[in-house]
Structure formats: C-alpha cells, structure tokens
N, C-alpha and C positions, 0 to 999 in steps of 0.2 A: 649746815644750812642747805648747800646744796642735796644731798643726800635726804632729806624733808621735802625738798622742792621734788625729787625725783620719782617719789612714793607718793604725792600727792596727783604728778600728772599719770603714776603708773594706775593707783586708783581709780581715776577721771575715764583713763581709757579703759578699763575692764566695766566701769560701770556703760559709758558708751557703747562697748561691746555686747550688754546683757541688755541696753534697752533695743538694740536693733535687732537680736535676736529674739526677744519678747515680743516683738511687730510685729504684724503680720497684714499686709495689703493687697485689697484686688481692688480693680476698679469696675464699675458699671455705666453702662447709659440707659435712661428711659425713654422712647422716642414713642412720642404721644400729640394730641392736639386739645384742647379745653378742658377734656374730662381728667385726664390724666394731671395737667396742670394743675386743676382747682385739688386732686388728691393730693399733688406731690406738696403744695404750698401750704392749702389749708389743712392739709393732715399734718403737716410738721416731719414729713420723710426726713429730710437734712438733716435738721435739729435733733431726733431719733437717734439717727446713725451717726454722729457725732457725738452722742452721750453714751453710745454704746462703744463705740472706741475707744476715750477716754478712761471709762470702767474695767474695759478688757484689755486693752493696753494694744488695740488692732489700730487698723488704718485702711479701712474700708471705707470707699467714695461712689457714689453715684451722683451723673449728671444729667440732666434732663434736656430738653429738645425735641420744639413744634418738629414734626416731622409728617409723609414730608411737607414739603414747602415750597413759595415762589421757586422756580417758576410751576410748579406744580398746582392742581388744581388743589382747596382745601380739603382732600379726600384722602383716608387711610386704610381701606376698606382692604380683603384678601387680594382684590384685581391688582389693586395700586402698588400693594409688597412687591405682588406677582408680577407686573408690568415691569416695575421699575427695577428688582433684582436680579428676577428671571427671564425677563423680556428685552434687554438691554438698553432700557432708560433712563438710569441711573448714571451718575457723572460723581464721580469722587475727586472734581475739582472742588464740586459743588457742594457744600456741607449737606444744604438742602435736600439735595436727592442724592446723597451720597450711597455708592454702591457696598452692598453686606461686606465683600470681601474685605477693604479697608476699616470699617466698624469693627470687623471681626477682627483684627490684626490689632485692633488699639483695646479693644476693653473686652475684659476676662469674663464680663456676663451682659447680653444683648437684650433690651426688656421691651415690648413693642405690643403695642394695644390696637384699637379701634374704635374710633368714635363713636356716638348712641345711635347714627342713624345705622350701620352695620348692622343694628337687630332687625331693621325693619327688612325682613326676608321674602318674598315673594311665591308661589306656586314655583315645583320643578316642569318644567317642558317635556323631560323626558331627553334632553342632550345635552348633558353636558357641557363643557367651553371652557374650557383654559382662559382662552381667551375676551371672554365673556366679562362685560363689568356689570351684567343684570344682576343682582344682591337675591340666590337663590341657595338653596342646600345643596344641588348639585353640583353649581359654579364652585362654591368655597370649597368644597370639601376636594375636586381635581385640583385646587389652585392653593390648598394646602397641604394636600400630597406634593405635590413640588415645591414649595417651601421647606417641607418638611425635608428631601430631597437637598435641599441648598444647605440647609442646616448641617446636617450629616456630613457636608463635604468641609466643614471646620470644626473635626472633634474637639480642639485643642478649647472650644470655645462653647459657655452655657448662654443658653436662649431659654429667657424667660416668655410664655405666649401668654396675656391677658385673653379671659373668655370673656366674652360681649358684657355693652352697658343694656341693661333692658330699658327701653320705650317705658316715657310715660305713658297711661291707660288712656290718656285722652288723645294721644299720639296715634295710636294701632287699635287694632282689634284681635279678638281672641284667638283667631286662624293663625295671623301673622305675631302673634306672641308665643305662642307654642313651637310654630318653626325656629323662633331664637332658640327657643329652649331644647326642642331635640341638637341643634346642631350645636350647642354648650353641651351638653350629653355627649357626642360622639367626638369633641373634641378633649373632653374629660378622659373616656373611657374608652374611646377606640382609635381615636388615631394617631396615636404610639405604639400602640400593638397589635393593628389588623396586617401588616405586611410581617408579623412575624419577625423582627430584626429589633436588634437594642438600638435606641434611640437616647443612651444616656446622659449625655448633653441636651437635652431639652425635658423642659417641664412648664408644669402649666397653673399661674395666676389664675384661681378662681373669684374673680371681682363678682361676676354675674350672682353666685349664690350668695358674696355677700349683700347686697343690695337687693335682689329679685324678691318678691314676693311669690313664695312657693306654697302657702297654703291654698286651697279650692277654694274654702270656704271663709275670705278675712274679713274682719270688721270694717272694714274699709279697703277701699284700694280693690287692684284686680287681679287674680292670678297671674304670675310670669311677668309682669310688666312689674317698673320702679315702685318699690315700697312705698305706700301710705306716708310713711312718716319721715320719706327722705325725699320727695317731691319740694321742686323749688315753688311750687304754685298750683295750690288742689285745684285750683279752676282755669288754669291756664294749662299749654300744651310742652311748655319746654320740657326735655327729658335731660338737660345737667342734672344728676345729682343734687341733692344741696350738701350746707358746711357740714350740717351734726353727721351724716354717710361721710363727707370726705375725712372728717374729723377721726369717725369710727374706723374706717379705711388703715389711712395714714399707718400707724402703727403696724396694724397687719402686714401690712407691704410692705416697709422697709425692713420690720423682721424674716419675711422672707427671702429677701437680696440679700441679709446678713448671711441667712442661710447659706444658700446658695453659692456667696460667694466664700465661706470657709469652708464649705464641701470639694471640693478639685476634682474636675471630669476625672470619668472613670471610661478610661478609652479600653475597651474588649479589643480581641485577638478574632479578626471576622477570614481570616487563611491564614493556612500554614505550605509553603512548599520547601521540599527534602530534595537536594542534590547530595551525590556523590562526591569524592575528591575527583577533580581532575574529571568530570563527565562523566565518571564511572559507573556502571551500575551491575557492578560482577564480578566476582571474586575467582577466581581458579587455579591458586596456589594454594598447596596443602596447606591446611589453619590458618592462611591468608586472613587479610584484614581489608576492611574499606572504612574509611572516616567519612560521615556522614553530617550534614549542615544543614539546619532549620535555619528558614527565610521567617520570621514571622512580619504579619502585614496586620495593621499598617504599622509602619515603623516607631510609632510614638505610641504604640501600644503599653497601656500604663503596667502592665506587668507582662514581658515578653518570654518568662521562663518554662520551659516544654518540660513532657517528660517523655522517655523512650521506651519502646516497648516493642515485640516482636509476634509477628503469628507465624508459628513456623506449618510449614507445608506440606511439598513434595520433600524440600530438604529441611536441612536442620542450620541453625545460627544462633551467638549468641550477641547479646547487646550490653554495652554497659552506660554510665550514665551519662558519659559526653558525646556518643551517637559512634562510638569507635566498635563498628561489627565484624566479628570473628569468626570464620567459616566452620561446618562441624562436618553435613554430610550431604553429599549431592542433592540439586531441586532447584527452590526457588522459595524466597522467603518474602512476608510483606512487611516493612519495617512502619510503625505508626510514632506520629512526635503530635503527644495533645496537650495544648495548651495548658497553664495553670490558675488562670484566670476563671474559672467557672464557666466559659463561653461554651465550652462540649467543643470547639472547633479543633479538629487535628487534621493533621495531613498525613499521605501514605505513598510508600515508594515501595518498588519492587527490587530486587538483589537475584538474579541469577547466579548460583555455585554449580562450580565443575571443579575436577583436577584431585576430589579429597579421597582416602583412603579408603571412608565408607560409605557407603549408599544409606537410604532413607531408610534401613531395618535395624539400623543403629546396634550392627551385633559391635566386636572386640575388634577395632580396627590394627591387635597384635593378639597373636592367637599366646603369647607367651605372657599373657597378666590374665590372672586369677583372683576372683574376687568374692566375697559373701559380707549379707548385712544378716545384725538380728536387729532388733526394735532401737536400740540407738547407737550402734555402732556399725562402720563399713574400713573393713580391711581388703585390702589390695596389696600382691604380690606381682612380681616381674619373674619368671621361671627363667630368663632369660637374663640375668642379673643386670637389667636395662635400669639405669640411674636414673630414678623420678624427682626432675628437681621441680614441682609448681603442682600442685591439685586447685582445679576448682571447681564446683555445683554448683550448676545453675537449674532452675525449673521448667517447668514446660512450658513456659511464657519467654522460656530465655535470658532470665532476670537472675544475675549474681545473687547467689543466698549464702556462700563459705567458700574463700581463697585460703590454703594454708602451703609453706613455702616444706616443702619435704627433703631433697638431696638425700634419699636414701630408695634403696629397692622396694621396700615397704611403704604403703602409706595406710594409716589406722586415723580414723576422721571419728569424733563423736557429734553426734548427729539429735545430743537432746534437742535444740534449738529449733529444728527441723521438721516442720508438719510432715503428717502422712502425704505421699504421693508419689510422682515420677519424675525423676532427677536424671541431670547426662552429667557424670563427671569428665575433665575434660584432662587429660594428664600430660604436662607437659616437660619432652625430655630433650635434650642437647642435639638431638634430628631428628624429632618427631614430637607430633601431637596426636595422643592418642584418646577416643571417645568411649564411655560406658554407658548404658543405661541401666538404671537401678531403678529401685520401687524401695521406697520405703514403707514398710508397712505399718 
C-alpha cells in the first residue's frame, strides 16, 4: 500500500514538473486613456489571451491602466511621456505618473498609446522643442528621439508604441489630417532606423492603418481621418472609434502582445573591448604568449560569444580560440574579437613583439631544418638531430588549421585537407620554437 501511495505521489510530481515546464509567462501593461479602454474591453483583449493560454498551455497577462493620471492633466500626447519620463515628472510612488524605470522592472513588455486628439497636428515653425507641448511634426518627432533614447536604456524590456487614432472628418481638415499621417509614416518607417542603431526592443502597433481611411477617393468618409464605417456619429464630431473598429481591433492586439511577448528581446553586442593579462600588451619572450580577454558590452548581451582572429603586420602571431597569442616574429600584430551575434561589432587591440629568433622575413629561425612540400605532402628534417616534439600550421590570418604531436627529428604532415596558400609552421622543441613559411601549392 504504501509502495502505491509512493508511485502515485512520484507520478503527481513529474506531472506537476511537466505542467510548469510546459508554461511559459510574461507579463504586459497597456497604458492608455478612452481609446485604448473602449479597444481593450470591447475588443475582448482579456478574454483573447486567456483562451489563448489555456490552448497553448502559456500564461501570458496583460494589464491595463488610464495613464497618465490625477494629478496629471487628462493628456498623453509625445510632450507628456516626454515631460514626465524624461523631464523628471514622474513619481513612482505614484501609479498615476509612475516613472518608465519601475514599469520597466515590473512587466516584460511596456504598451503605451495616445489619445485621438494627438492627430490633431499643427504647422511646423521651423524649431523644434523638446520641450514644447504645441502638437507639431517637429515637436514629436525631437520628443521621440528621446523617448526612443529612454527606451534603449532598458534592453532587457519590449515597448510596444501605438501609432495615432486618426480624427474624425468633421473634427480636422485635410492639411491637419495628412500631418497625422506623414508622422504615422515616419514613425512606421524611420524612426527605428534613421540613427542607424538596433533598436530591438521596441516595435510598433499600427492602430492608425487599421482604422484610417486610406483611400483618396471613398464612398464615404475623408481621406486619413476615422473610417466611415467606424465613426461613433456620421454627424457629430466625436473621433472615439466606435464598438464594430474596437471589436475588429481587439483581436489584432492582443495577438500581438502574444507575439511579442513569446518572442524574448534580442539584445546585440553594440562594443567589444580586448585587454591583455595583467595590462599587458607585449610579448618579448621567444614564443612567448599573452592571454587576451573580451569585455563584451553590454553585459546582458543575449549572445555574448566572439570569435578571434589576427592581422599580422610588421610581425607575425598566432591566435587560437580562447584569445591565447603566441609570438612568431618581431613587429606588431592587431588582434580583432568580433562578435557572434550578427551585430558586425568587434573590437581591436594591438600586441607589440620583441625578443623572437626571427624577424618579419620569416626565413628558418634554425638554419639546421630542412624542409620541401609537393601538392599534399610537407616533410621536415632537423640536420642537427634536434627532437621535434609538436608541429603546428597556422594560415595567414594566424588561425590553427593542423597540430600533430611528432617526438622525432622528422616530421612528414599530409596536407590533403589544406587549401592552396601560405602557411607558417611553427615547430616546437624542448628549447626552442622554431618558424617556417611554406606555400602550398
């Protein structure tokens, strides 16, 4: 009996075991004010992603929040992020106007809109202002280069940016309805990629194109402003959305937070720096060595592993795959550690050598080894019956291509393996290291 009772709790636990590992959870906030509300309730976001968890066996949450708030004025426009994140307004006693940094430290993906009247854009001046709450294309766009700026300083964490509600037609006019739309354009399409930098922690909610009315010529309705057929009131001015847009909304959105949230930032390797051991940056003992250490930044970099490699110069060096550099012949070498990450970022350090047998012409640093290749084979003799206990080939990048362990005066290396080009063997004996250069032909 016991013994039954024992296999039944051992069961209970491996299935407990396989349903937590089968879970999988992030959480989100939507920080919005009407518009967003009327999507998240009358779209049925909630209900969405609870039926999608259940299905998929996930535990993905989003929570929603007027933002900001008392004592805040009812306004959520670029100024107000900008004021209150980057302008030191924000008070993360205060939920209301709680400051990004703590948002950022509680939920895995940040999701944050603007209200309809945000379309209603103005003429640019020609200045710019950060500081500026006038609603123009110039304003937003300095005042989301800094945003975007804030963003960035929390990789660990995605931000979702809603692009505008468009104005209903009876709200604006055609001037001020096109400015929505160019700065939904350049919010789309350039301002993640006009500074040149990955920005892969943030992405961009197109609410605008589902709702806007993007034909010239419609049946109804006006170009750029609220579609015809999702107006709460063809003869009145309210620009809310109505239910069948939040209805149709709904769904789209909360599959995109599902997204987002089982996708996990992808944090790039944006520097690389190379010390030496011990400060060193020099080697000048014959065959000497220097161990060499990548810093990769930033430290939460989701894939931090480099590869090594050498430009050799005035001198010569080899490298092998843990940054351990081996002196060959006097100069100066540049050692490169580039990321693996796809980012192209690597770092570069220099290595001055002195002290080695041969200079940068890379003759027979022992005039008593004798050596000839034909097309796959390379023999080497010691006239001086000097014990070769180690061969190894590296290429002219300085990259190991054949170690073979010899202990004899002879060493005979087949060299099918080995592309045409120019090779330094490097021959290592009980008091010396001695260097060849070979051509394969």
């Amino acid at each position: 009996m016991r013994k039954h009772t024992s296999i039944k709790k051992l069961s209970f636990t491996i299935f407990l075991f396989m349903c937590l590992v089968s879970t999988f959870g992030q959480n989100a906030v939507f920080l919005h004010h009407s518009t967003g509300y009327n999507v998240y309730y009358q779209g049925n976001v909630a209900p969405y992603i609870t039926d999608y968890n259940t299905s998929h066996s996930t535990a993905f949450s989003l929570v929603e929040r007027s933002f900001p708030d008392t004592p805040w004025d009812w306004a959520n426009y670029p100024y107000d992020y900008w004021k209150l994140w980057i302008g030191g307004s924000c008070n993360s006693a205060n939920p209301n106007i709680e400051c990004l940094r703590t948002i950022a430290s509680t939920y895995d993906l940040v999701i944050f809109k603007h209200c309809f009247p945000g379309a209603g854009i103005e003429e640019d001046l020609g200045t710019p202002d950060v500081n500026s709450d006038r609603k123009s294309l110039e304003n937003y766009k300095v005042q989301y280069r800094a945003l975007r700026g804030l963003m960035d300083s929390f990789p660990s964490t995605k931000f979702m940016v809603w692009t505008l509600t468009p104005l209903h037609r009876l709200a604006t006019d055609s001037a001020q309805a096109s400015r929505a739309k160019k700065f939904v354009d350049w919010v789309k399409n350039t301002w993640l990629i006009e500074d040149g930098k990955e920005h892969s922690n943030i992405e961009v909610f197109d609410f605008y194109s589902l709702i806007a009315e993007l034909s010239s010529n419609p049946v109804n309705g006006q170009q750029y402003c609220l579609k015809y057929d999702y107006e709460g009131d063809h003869f009145g001015s309210d620009s809310h959305p109505n239910t069948a847009a939040n209805i149709y909304v709904g769904p789209i959105f909360a599959q995109a937070v599902i997204d987002a949230l089982q996708n996990p930032v992808i944090v790039h390797v944006d520097s690389i720096l190379i010390s030496g051991q011990g400060g060193s940056n020099a080697i000048s003992s014959p065959g000497g060595s220097l161990q060499l250490v990548a810093h990769v930044f930033p430290s939460n970099a989701t894939n931090d592993s480099i590869d090594w490699n050498i430009q050799n110069q005035i001198g010569q060096a080899v490298i092998n795959s843990t940054g351990l550099v081996t002196a060959l012949a006097n100069g100066h070498v540049t050692i490169i550690a580039t990321a693996r990450d796809g980012s192209g970022i690597s770092g570069k350090f220099v290595i001055n050598i002195s002290g080695q047998s041969i200079t940068s012409n890379y003759n027979l640093s022992k005039s008593d080894f004798r050596f000839y290749i034909n097309e796959n084979e390379l023999f080497i003799s010691s006239g001086m019956s000097t014990l070769i206990n180690q061969a190894k080939i590296y290429n002219s990048n300085g990259i190991l291509v054949l170690s073979k362990n010899i202990n004899n005066t002879r060493v005979d290396i087949t060299l099918e393996d080995i592309v045409p080009g120019i090779y330094f063997v490097q021959l290592l004996s009980q008091n010396s290291v001695d260097i060849l250069r070979v051509i394969k032909p």
